[in-house]
TIVEXSE-93776 format. One record per residue (C-alpha): residue number from 1; x, y, z. Coordinates in Angstrom, 1 decimal, padded with zeros to 4 digits. Layout:
+-----+--------+--------+--------+
! pos !      u !      v !      w !
+-----+--------+--------+--------+
! NUM !      X !      Y !      Z !
...
+-----+--------+--------+--------+
# end
This chain:
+-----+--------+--------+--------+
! pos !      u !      v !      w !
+-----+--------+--------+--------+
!   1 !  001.6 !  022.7 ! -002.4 !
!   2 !  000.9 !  024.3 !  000.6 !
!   3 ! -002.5 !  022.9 !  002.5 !
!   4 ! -002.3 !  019.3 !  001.3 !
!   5 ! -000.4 !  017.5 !  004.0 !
!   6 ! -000.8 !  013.5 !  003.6 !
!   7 ! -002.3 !  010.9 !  001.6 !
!   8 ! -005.4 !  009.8 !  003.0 !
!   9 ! -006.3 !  007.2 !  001.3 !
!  10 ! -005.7 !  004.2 ! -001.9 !
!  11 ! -008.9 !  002.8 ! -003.7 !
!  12 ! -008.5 ! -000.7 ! -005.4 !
!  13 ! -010.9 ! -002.7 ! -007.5 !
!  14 ! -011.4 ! -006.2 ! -006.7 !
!  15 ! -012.7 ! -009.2 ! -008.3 !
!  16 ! -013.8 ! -011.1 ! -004.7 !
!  17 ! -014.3 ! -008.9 ! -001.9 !
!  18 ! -014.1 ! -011.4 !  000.7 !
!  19 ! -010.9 ! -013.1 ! -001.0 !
!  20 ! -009.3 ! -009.3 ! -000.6 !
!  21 ! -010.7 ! -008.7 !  002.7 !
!  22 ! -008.8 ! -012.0 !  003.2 !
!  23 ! -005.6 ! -010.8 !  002.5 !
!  24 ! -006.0 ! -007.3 !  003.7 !
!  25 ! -007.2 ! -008.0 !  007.4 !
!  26 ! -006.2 ! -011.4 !  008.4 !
!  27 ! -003.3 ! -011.8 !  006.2 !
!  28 ! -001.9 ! -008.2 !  006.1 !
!  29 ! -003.8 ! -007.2 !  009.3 !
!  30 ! -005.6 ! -004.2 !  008.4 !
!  31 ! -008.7 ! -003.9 !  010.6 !
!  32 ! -011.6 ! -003.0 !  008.9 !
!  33 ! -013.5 !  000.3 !  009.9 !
!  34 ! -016.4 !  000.6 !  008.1 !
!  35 ! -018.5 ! -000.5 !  005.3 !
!  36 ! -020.8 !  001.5 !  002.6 !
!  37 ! -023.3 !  000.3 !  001.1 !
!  38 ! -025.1 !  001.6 ! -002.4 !
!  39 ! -028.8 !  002.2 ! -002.4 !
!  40 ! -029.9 ! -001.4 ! -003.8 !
!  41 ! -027.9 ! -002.4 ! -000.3 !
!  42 ! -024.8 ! -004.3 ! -001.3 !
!  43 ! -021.3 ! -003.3 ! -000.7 !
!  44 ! -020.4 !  000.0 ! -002.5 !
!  45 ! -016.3 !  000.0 ! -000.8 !
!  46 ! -014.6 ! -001.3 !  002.3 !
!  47 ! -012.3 !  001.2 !  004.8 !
!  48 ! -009.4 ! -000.8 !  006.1 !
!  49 ! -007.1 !  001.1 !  008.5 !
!  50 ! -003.7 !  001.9 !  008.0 !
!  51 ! -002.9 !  004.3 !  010.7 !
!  52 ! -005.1 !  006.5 !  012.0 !
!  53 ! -005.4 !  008.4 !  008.9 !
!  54 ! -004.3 !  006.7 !  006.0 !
!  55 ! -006.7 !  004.1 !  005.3 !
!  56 ! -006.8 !  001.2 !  001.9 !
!  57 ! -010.5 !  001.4 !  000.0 !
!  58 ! -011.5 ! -001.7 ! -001.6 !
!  59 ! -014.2 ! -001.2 ! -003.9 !
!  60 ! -015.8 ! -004.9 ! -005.4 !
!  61 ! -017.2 ! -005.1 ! -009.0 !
!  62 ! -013.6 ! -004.8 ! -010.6 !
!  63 ! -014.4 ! -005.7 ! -014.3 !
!  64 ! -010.5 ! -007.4 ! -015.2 !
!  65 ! -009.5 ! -010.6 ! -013.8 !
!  66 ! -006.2 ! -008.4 ! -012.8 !
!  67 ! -004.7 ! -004.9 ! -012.4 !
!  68 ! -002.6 ! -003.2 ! -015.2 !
!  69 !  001.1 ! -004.7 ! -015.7 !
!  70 !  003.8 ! -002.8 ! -014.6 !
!  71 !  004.0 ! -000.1 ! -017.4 !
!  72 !  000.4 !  000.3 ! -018.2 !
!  73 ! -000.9 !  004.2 ! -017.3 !
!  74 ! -002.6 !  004.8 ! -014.1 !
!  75 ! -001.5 !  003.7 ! -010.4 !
!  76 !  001.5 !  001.5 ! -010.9 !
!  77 !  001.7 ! -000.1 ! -007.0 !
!  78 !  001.5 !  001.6 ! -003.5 !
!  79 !  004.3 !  001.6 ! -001.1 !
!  80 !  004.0 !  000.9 !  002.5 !
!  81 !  006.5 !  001.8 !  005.0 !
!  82 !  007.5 ! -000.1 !  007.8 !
!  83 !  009.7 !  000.4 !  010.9 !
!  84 !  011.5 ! -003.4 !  010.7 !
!  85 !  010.9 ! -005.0 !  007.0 !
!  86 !  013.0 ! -008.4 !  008.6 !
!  87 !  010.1 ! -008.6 !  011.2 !
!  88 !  007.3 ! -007.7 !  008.6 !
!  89 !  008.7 ! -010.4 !  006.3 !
!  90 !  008.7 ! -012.8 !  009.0 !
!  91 !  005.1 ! -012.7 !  009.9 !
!  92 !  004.0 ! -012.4 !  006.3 !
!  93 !  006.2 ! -015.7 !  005.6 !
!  94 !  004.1 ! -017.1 !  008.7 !
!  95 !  001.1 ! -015.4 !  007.2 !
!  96 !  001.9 ! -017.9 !  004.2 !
!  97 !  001.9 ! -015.0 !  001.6 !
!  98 !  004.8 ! -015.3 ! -001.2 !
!  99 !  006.5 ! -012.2 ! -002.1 !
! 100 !  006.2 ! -010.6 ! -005.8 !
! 101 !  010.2 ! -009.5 ! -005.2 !
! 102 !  012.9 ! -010.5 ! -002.6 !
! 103 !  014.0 ! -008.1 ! -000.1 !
! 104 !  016.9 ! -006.1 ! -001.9 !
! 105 !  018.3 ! -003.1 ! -000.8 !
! 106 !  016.8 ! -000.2 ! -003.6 !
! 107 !  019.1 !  002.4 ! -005.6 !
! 108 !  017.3 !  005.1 ! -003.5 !
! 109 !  019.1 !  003.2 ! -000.4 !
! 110 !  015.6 !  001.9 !  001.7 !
! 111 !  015.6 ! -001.3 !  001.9 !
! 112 !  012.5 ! -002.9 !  000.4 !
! 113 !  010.5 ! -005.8 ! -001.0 !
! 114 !  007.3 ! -006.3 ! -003.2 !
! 115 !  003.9 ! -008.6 ! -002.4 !
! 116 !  001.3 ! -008.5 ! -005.3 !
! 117 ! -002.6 ! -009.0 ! -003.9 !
! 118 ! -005.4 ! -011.4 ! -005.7 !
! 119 ! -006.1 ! -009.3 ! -008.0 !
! 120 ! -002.5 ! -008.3 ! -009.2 !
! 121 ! -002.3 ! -004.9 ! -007.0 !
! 122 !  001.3 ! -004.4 ! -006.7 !
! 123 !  002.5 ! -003.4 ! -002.8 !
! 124 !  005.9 ! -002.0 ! -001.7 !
! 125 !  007.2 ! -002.7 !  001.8 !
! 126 !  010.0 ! -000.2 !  002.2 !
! 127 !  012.1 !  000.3 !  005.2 !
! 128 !  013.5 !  003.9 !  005.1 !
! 129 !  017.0 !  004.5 !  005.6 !
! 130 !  018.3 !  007.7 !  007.6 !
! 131 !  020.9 !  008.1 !  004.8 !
! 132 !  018.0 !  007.8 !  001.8 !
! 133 !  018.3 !  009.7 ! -001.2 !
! 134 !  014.3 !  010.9 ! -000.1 !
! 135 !  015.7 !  012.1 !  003.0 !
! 136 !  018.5 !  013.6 !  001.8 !
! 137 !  016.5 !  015.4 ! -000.7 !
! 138 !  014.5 !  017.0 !  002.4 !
! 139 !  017.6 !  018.6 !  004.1 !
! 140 !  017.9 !  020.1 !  000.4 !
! 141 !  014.6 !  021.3 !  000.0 !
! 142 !  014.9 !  023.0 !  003.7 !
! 143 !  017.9 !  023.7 !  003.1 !
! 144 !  016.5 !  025.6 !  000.3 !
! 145 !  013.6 !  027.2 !  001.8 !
! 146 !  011.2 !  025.5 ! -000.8 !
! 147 !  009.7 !  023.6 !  002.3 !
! 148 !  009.7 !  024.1 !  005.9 !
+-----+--------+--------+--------+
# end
């Protein structure tokens, strides 16, 4: 649709906030930005940067011990891409993290693996490929003048 041009951002609900902010900033190394806080003064949600304007909310308080299985309704994971997935996989080895899925190249052609957080919040690492069905579903759409 024409006006909405990224993703800004992805909310999660967590069961310890400092165990996520664990794993998000000194594990995953998203800096935090900013925190807000709910009248009675305790943490309402956490901003962690992802770039500049894509950023990961982490909202405490979650009331499951872990997020939906794979083919329950709502958000099923969130994908994020990488320039080198052999040099992300390397420091998250050294970060001592465990992936959820080996690095396999996918049917769509990116190459890609799978952590999963404390709290069961699936995460895609995908490297794209130039010769990726996504991108090659681009030149398409261009191609047909559905985007420009």
């Amino acid at each position: 649709m024409q006006g909405i041009n990224g993703v800004g951002h992805v909310a999660i609900k967590v069961t310890d906030l400092d165990r996520s902010l664990d794993y998000y900033v000194n594990k995953l190394g998203f800096p935090e930005m900013l925190r807000l806080a709910k009248d009675d003064g305790t943490v309402w949600l956490v901003y962690l940067r992802i770039t500049d304007e894509q950023y990961l909310e982490v909202f405490p308080g979650a009331e499951n011990d872990r997020a939906p299985g794979w083919n329950a309704n709502g958000m099923n994971h969130m994908c994020l891409t990488v320039d080198n997935i052999d040099e992300v996989l390397a420091r998250i080895a050294a970060a001592g993290l465990e992936l959820l899925l080996p690095l396999k190249t996918a049917i769509d052609g990116n190459r890609q693996a799978w952590l999963e957080d404390p709290d069961g919040n699936r995460i895609e690492l995908m490297e794209m490929a130039t010769d990726s069905l996504q991108y090659a579903a681009i030149q398409r759409l261009r191609r047909e003048g559905a985007i420009t």
